[in-house]
N, C-alpha and C positions, 0 to 999 in steps of 0.2 A: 779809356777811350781809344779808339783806334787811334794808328800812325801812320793811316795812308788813306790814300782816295775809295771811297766806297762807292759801289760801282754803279749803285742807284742815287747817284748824287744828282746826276747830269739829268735823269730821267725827270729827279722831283723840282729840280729850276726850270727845267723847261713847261711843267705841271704848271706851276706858281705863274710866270710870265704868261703863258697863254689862259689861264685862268682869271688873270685881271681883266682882260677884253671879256668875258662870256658870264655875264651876268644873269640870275632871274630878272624878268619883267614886276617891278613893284607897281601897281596903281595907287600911287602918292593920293588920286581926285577921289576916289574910289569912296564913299559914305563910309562910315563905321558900322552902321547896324543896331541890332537891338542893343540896347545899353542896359547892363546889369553891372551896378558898380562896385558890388561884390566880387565879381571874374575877373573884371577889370584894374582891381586893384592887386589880384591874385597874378595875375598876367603881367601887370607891371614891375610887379616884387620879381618875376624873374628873368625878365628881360634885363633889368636893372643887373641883377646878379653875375648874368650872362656878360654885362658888358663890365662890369668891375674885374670881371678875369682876367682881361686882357689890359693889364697893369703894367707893373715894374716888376713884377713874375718874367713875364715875357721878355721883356729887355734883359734880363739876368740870364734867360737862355742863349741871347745875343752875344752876349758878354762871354759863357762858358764856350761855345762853340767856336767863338773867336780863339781862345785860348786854346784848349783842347784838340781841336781839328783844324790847326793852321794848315797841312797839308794835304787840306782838302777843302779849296777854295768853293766848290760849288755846293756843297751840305752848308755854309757857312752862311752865302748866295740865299740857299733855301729858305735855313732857317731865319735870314731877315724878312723876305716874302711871306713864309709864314705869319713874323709877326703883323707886317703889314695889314695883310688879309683880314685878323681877329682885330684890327683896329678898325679896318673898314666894318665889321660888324659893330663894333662901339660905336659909328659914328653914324650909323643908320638905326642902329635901336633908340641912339636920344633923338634924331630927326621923328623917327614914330612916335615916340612919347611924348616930344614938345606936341606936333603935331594933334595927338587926341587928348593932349593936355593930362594927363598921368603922371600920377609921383610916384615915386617909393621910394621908403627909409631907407639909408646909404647901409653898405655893412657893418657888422659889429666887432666887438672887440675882441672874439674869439676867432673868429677870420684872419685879423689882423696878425694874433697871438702865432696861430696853424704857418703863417705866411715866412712870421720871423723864424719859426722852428724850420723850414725847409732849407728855408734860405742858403743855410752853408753846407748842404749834402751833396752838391754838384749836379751836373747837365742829367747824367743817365736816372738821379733819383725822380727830378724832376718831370723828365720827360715821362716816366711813371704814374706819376700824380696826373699829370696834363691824360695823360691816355684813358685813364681808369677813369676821371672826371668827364671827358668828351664820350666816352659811350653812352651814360645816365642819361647827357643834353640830348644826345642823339636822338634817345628811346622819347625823352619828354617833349622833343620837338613835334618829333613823330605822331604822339598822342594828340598835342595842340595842334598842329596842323587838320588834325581828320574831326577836331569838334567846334574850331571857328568857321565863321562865315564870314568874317573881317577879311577883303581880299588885300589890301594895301599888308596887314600882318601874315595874308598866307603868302606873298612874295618874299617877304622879310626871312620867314621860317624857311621855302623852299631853298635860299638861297644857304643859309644857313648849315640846313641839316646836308645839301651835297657836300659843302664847304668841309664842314665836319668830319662827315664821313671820308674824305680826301687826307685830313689831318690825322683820323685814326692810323691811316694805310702807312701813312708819313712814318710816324713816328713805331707803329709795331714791327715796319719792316726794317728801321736802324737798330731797335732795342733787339730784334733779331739775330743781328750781327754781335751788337753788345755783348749781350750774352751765350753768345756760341761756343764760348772757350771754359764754360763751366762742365766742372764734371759731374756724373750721374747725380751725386748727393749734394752738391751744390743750386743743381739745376732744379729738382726740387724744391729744395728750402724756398729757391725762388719763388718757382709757383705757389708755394704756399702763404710766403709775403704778401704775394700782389692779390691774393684770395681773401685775406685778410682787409689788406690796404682796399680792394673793391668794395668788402663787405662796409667799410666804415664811411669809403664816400659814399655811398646809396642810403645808407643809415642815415647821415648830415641831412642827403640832400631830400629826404623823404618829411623829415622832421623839419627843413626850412622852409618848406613848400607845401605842406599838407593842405594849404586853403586851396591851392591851385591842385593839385591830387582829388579833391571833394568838386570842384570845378569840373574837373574830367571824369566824374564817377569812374574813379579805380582808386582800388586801397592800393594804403605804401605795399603791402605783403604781394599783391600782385605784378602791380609799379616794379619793384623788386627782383621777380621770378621773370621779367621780360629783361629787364638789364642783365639779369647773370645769362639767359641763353645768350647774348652777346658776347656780352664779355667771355665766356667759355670758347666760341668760336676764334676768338682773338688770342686768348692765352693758348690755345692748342697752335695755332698758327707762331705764335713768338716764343714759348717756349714751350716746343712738344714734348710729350713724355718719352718717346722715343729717339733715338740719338742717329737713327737712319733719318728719321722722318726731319730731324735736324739741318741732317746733310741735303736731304732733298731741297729742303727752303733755302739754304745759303745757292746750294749751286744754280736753282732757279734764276736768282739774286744776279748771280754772275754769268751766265750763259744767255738769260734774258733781260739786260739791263732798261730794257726798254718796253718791256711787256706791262700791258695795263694794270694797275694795280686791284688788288681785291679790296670788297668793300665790305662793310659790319652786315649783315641779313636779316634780314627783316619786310 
């Protein structure tokens, strides 16, 4: 990890702080609609999901960043805002779920097993996992957003997928840095990891959700082909093939510390 102040620290506390005041509009009064308790239960499976994420995952990035980038108090700042943030989404997805009275099964023991194995690989592996995982939600928000009519859950989503979208930028523009000091054949290997590591969270998350995929009339193989044009945009962005096109991002980085961040397209 780095051993000094990055220079878009300051840009992402100040993101975070001003981002607690500027909320989506939720209509809590708002009817639910037609009830199909099929979709609804499909829906619920992954809101549920959505909020089990933001666990003792998160706090362990708390934890590494403390350790790791003591000398850079305001990434530290960030990343507790951060977690803040994905807590406030837990804590408005069980409000919607008490709410329209919805359950789903808690996670299972293969989650749990994924969670113990990360666990000791440190901040940078993690913050990988977290990134490759936040594009999939992004693209699946996305989808749910444009086929409910539920408006109490299309504020929930909207808030959400900006939210998100905020946190991919977060974390692609540190692992930017991270990995700026790898050489040609390193830098690679990389890309080819997290091609891999994408390919298998999209696979999970196709296979844990397919009731809610048949909900959205789209197959996973589709579902799939819209999270990789993301995620391509991002990996080109965090680690380009070119080692100019490198430098261009870092010095951006530094010459622009304050410049708005870019967001996943779509």
């Amino acid at each position: 990890m780095q051993d000094r102040e990055w220079s878009r620290s300051r840009y992402w506390l100040c993101h975070f702080l001003q981002n607690r005041h500027e909320r989506a509009t939720i209509q809590w009064n708002a009817p639910a609609g037609d009830c199909d308790a099929r979709a609804d239960a499909a829906v619920a499976h992954w809101l549920r999901w959505i909020g089990e994420t933001n666990g003792p995952a998160r706090q362990r990035l708390i934890h590494w960043a403390v350790n790791d980038c003591a000398s850079d108090p305001a990434y530290v700042q960030s990343m507790r805002l951060f977690v803040r943030e994905e807590e406030h989404h837990t804590a408005t997805i069980a409000r919607y779920l008490t709410q329209r009275q919805l359950s789903a099964p808690a996670g299972g023991l293969t989650r749990a097993a994924v969670r113990a194995m990360i666990k000791p690989l440190g901040l940078r592996f993690e913050l990988s996992i977290l990134l490759l995982s936040e594009i999939a939600v992004v693209q699946m928000n996305r989808l749910l957003l444009a086929k409910t009519q539920d408006q109490t859950l299309r504020g929930l989503l909207t808030q959400m997928i900006h939210d998100h979208q905020c946190h991919l930028a977060f974390h692609s523009e540190r692992l930017t840095t991270e990995f700026a000091d790898f050489n040609f054949l390193r830098r690679n290997l990389r890309r080819l990891r997290l091609r891999a590591m994408f390919a298998l969270a999209v696979r999970g998350i196709t296979s844990y959700h397919r009731p809610l995929l048949r909900t959205l009339n789209i197959t996973p193989r589709a579902f799939a082909a819209q999270c990789f044009t993301g995620f391509a945009a991002v990996l080109e962005r965090m680690v380009p093939y070119r080692r100019e096109t490198l430098i261009a991002r870092l010095l951006e980085q530094r010459e622009q510390p304050y410049a708005k961040a870019l967001r996943l397209p779509g």
